[in-house]
N, C-alpha and C positions, 0 to 999 in steps of 0.2 A: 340325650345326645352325648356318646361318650367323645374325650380328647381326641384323639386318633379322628373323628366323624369331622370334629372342625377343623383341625390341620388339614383334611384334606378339602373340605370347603375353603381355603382362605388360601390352598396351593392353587385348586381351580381358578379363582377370583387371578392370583398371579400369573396364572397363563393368560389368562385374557387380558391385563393391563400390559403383559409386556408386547402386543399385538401394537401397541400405543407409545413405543420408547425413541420410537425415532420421526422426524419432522416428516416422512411421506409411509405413514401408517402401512403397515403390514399386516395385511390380513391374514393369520392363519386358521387355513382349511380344520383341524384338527382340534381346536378349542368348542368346545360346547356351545351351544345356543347362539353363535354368532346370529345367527339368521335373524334374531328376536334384539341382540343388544349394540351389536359393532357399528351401525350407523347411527345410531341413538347415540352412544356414548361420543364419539364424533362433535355429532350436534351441542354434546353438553359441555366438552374441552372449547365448541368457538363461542358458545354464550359465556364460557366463565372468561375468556378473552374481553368479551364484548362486557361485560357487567366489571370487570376489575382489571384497569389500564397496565397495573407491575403483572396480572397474571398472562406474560407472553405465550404464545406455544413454546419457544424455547424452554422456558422455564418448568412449564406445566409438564411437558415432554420429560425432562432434567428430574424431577418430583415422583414421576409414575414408575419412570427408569428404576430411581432408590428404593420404589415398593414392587415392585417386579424381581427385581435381585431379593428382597428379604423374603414376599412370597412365596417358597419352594418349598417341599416337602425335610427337607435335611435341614433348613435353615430353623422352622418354625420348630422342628423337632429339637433342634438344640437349645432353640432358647427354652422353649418348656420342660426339659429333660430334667432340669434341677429342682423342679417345683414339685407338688406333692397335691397333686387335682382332688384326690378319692373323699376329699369329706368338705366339696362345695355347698353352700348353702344359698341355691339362687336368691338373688335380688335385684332390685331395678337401682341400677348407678347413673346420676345423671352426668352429660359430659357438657362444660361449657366449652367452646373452641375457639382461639385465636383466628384470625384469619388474613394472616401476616406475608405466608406462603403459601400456597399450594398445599393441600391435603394435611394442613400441619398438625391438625386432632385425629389424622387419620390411626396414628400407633394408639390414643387410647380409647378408640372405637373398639380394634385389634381385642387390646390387651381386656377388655370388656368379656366381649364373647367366645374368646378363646378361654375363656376363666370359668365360662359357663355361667354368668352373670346375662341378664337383658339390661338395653340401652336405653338411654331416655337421651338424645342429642338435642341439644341449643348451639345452632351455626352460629357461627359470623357471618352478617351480610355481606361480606365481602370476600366470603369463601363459600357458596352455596349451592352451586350447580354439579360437583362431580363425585359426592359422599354418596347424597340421595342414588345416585343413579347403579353407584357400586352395590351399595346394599340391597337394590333390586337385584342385580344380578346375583347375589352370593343367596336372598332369599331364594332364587329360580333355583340354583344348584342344588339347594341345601333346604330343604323347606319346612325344616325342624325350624329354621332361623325367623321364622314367620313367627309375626307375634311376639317377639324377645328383641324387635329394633322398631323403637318410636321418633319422628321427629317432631322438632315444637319450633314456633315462633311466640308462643304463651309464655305466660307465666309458669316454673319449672313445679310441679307437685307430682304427689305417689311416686318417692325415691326414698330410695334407704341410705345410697350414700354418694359424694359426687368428686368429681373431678372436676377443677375450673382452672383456667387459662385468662389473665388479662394483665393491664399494669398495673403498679404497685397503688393509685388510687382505686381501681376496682377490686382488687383485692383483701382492702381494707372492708369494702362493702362486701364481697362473699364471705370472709372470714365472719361479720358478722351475722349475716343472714343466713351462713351456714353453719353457725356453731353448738347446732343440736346433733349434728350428721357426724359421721366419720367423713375425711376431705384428703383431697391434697388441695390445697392453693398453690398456683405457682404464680410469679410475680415477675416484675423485669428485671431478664437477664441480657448480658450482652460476653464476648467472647474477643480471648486476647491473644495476639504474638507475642513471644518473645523473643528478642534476633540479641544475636551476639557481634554480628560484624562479620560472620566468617560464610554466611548462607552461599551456597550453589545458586546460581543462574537459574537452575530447574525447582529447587525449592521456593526460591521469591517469586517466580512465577503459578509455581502451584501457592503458595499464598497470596495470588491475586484471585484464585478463584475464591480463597475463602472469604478475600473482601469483597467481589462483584457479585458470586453469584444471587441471585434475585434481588439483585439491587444493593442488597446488604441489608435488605430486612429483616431477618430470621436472627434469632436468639444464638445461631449456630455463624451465624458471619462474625468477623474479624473486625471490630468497629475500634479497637487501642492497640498500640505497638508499647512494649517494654522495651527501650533501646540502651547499649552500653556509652557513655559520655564519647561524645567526638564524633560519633556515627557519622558515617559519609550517606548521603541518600543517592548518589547517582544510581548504584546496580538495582535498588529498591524501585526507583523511579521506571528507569529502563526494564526492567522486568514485570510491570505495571502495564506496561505499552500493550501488552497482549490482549486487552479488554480497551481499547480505546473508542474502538464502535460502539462503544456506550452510549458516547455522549449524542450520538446519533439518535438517538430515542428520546424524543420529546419529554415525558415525563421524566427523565432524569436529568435533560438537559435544564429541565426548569428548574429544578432543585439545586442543582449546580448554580447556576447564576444566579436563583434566589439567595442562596448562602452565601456565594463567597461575595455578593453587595452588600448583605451585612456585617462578614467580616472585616469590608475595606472600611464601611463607614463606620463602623466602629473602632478601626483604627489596630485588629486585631494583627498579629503577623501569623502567620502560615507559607507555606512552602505550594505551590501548585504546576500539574502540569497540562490543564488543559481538560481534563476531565476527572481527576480527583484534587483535594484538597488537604492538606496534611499538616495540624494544628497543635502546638503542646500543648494541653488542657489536663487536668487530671481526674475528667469526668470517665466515666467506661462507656456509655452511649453516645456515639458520635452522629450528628445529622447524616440523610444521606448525600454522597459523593462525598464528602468528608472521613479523613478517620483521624483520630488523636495519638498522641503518642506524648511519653515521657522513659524520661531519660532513669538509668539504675544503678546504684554503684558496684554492689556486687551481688551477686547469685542470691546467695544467703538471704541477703535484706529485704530483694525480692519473693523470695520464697516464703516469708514471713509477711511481706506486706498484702500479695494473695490470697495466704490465709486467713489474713484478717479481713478482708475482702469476700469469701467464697460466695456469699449471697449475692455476688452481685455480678460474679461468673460463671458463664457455663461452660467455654470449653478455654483450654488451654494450648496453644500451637507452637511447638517449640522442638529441639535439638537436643537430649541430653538434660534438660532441666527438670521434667518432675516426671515420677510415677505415671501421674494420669495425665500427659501430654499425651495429645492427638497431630501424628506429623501434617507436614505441610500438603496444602491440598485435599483434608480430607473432612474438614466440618460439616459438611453436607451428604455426609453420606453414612450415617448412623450406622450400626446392627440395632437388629430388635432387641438385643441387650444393652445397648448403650441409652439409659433412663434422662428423661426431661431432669432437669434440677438433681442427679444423682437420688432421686425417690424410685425405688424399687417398687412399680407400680402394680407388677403381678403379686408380691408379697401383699401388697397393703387389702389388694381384691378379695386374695384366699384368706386375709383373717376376717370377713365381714359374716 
């Protein structure tokens, strides 16, 4: 199955999920196989509802959106254009999956069999109804792909080499039960603002989607603010307001009053409006409804203090402050070249 054969299997796959990008499904007439997949798939977005409380439709919807846009024929071509296919040496890579967000092992499913590699997947049980039902479909299109994607709830064997996803205590256990293998481990990361006092109205609000969106569970939400001394929080608070139907949803509402009970009887101080909570800590992972912040004296110091940090960030959201800042509003919305932990995961495939 040459390059070109899976880009356009995994364009196809992208027309059919963006059938699913918006909360009153749009069927198109002109996608493939609907007949065989588009109620099915349906069924398998309200189980993953039904089986995992953060996975809203909203959300799930917000998720299929960001692989419908990467999906496309120009898109997959550019990310693979740099890489150099012609002397694969298939293997079966196994992939462990988070299942934090929505479809969130779904890029190194991707980057698997666009490599021309076969898959050996271990879900998250808390992400399991909507991979299975996609690789049906990409099998049905493509049916080279038959054979070359396994799934397990077993113990993982017959792999060559693997990908795993978890926190920094499971980690410790893949790093050593997998240290016969070529790997990526990735371990926990979390993702930072940095505001200077001078943010637009339209920015602090596009930085509230990077703290709401899915709760703020993802690797790629906004859980620490970098702030300059004196900082006023009123524009930060008020442009916060835009997500306040939050708190409206049960599961976050409980978290919310779970945590800030702990912070009163604790005696901790925090700032709050009602549906977030906003704490000086100088942790990078903040519960959720809560985010952390600390204060910086200047750029410089900060720029040095991140680096000394990097493992323990993954994006950066900022104005003007670094290289690899990602502006406000947009943590959630990856290209297929923007890599988990900055690990170049198609490089690491083609040297197997």
């Amino acid at each position: 199955m040459e390059l070109q054969q899976r880009i356009n299997a995994f364009s196809k796959l992208g027309a059919f999920i963006k059938q699913f990008t918006s909360e009153d499904f749009q069927k198109n007439e002109t996608v493939l196989h609907n007949d065989l997949f588009f109620e099915g798939f349906k069924h398998q977005i309200k189980l993953a509802q039904e089986h995992n409380g953060w996975f809203t439709k909203k959300n799930i919807v917000f998720a299929l959106n960001g692989w419908a846009n990467e999906l496309t024929d120009s898109q997959l071509s550019q990310w693979t254009s740099k890489y150099d296919f012609t002397n694969v040496h298939p293997q079966n890579v196994a992939i462990i999956m988070a299942g934090n967000i929505p479809l969130v092992g779904f890029h190194d499913f991707l980057a698997v069999l666009i490599s021309g590699h076969s898959v050996v997947v271990k879900q998250s049980s808390n992400d399991k109804n909507l991979l299975p039902f996609l690789a049906k479909y990409l099998e049905y299109i493509a049916p080279e792909f038959k054979g070359k994607i396994q799934f397990t709830e077993e113990k993982l064997s017959d792999f060559d080499a693997v990908i795993a996803t978890g926190s920094n205590n499971t980690a410790r256990y893949f790093e050593y039960y997998f240290k016969g293998k070529p790997s990526i481990i990735r371990k926990n990361r979390n993702s930072v603002a940095v505001l200077n006092g001078k943010e637009t109205k339209e920015e602090l609000e596009n930085l509230s989607d990077d703290i709401f969106r899915y709760y703020g569970l993802g690797c790629r939400n906004v859980s620490k603010l970098f702030l300059p001394r004196g900082y006023a929080f009123d524009a930060f608070f008020e442009a916060m307001y835009k997500w306040h139907p939050i708190i409206n949803e049960s599961k976050y509402a409980n978290n919310y009053d779970y945590n800030k009970a702990v912070y009163l009887m604790s005696e901790f101080e925090m700032l709050e409006n009602g549906f977030l909570m906003i704490k000086e800590d100088e942790s990078f992972a903040s519960p959720i409804a809560t985010v952390f912040y600390e204060y910086y004296d200047t750029k410089v110091a900060l720029q040095e203090k991140l680096k000394n940090h990097a493992d323990n960030v993954q994006c950066i959201v900022a104005e003007g402050f670094s290289s690899q800042e990602i502006t406000f509003g947009n943590t959630q919305k990856p290209a297929l070249w923007d890599y988990a932990d900055e690990v170049d995961t198609i490089a690491f495939l083609l040297k197997l």
